[in-house]
C-alpha positions as CSV (number, residue, x, y, z in Angstrom):
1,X,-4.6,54.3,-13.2
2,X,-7.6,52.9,-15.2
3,X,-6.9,51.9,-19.0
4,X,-10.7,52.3,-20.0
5,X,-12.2,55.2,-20.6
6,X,-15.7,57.2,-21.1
7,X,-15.5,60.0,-23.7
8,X,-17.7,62.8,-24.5
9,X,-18.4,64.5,-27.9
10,X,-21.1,67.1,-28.3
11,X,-23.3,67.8,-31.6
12,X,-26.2,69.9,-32.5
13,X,-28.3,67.2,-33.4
14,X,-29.4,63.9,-32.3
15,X,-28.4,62.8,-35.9
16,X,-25.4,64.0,-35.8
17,X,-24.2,62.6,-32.3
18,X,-26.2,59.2,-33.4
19,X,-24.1,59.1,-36.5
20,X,-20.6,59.5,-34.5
21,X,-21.7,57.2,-31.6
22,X,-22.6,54.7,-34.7
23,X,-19.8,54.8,-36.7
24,X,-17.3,55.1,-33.7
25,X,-18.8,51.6,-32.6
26,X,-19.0,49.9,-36.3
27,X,-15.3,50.7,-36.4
28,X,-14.3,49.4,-32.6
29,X,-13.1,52.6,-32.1
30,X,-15.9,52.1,-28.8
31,X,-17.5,49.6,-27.4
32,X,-20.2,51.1,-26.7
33,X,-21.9,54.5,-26.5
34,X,-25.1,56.4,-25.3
35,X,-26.8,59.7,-27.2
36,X,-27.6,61.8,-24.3
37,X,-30.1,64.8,-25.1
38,X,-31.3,67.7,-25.9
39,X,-28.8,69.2,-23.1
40,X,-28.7,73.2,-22.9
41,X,-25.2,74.4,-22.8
42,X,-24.0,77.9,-22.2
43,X,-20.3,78.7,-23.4
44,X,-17.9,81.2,-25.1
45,X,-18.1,81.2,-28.5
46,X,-15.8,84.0,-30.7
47,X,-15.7,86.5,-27.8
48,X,-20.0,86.2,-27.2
49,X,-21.8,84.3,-24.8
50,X,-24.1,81.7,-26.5
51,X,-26.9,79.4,-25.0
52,X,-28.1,76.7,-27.2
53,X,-29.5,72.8,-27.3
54,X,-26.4,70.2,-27.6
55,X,-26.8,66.3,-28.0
56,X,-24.4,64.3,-26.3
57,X,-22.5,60.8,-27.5
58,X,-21.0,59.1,-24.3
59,X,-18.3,56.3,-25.5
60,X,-16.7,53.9,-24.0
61,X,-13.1,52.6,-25.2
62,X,-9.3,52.3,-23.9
63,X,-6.6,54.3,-23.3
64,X,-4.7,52.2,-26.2
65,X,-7.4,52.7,-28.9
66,X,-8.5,56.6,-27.3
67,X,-6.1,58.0,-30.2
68,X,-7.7,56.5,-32.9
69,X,-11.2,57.5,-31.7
70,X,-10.6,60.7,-31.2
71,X,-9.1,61.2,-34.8
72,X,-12.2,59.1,-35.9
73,X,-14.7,61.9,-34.4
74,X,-12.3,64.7,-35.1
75,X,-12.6,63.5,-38.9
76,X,-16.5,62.5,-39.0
77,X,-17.4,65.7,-36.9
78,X,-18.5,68.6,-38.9
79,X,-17.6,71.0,-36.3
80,X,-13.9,72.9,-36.7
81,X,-13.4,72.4,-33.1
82,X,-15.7,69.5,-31.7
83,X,-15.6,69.1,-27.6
84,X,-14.1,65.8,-27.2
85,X,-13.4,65.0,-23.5
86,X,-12.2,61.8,-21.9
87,X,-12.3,60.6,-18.5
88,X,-10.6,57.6,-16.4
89,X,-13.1,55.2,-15.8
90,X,-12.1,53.9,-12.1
91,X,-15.1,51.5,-10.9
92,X,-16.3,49.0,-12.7
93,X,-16.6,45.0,-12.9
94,X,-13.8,42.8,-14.7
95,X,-16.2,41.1,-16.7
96,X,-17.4,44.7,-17.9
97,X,-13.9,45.7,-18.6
98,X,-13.2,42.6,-20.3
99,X,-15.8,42.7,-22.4
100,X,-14.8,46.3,-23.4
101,X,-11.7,45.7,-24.1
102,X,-12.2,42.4,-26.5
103,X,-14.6,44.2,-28.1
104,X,-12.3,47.6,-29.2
105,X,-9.6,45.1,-30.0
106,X,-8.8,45.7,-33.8
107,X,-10.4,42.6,-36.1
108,X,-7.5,41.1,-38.2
């Protein structure tokens, strides 16, 4: 079991994702993150089938401070019902993982 972790969020703009990606990392909510996009998604949306261009933000945090990201995007999001998705990072080197983890720490 890994205590670091990549999250995904999803936004209909590159703005959008750029300004949760930012403000996630100015807070230490992440350490990190990437803005992946334009990405064409296909879903269920109220009962229809919808195809449309999605932006990305790829994070990287712990499972300690995970909860307080995801409130973080579930607050700055403007979506009802943002996709938020996190997954165990497993491989990785210590010095990464250090570094990751001094750098969500909360600043006193």
């Amino acid at each position: 079991m890994s205590d670091y972790l990549q999250v995904t969020v999803v936004a209909d703009s590159k703005e959008v994702a750029t300004s949760l990606a930012r403000s996630a990392v100015t807070t230490r909510h992440a350490a990190s993150a990437q803005v992946v996009g334009p990405i064409t998604s296909v879903y269920w949306h109220h009962g229809e089938l919808g195809e449309g261009q999605e932006w990305q933000a790829i994070l990287k945090t712990t499972k300690a401070r995970y909860p307080a990201l995801r409130d973080h995007l579930l607050s700055e999001h403007p979506w009802d019902n943002p996709e938020i998705t996190a997954v165990e990072m497993l491989g990785g080197t210590d010095e990464y993982f250090d570094w990751l983890r001094r750098t969500v720490e909360p600043v006193d």
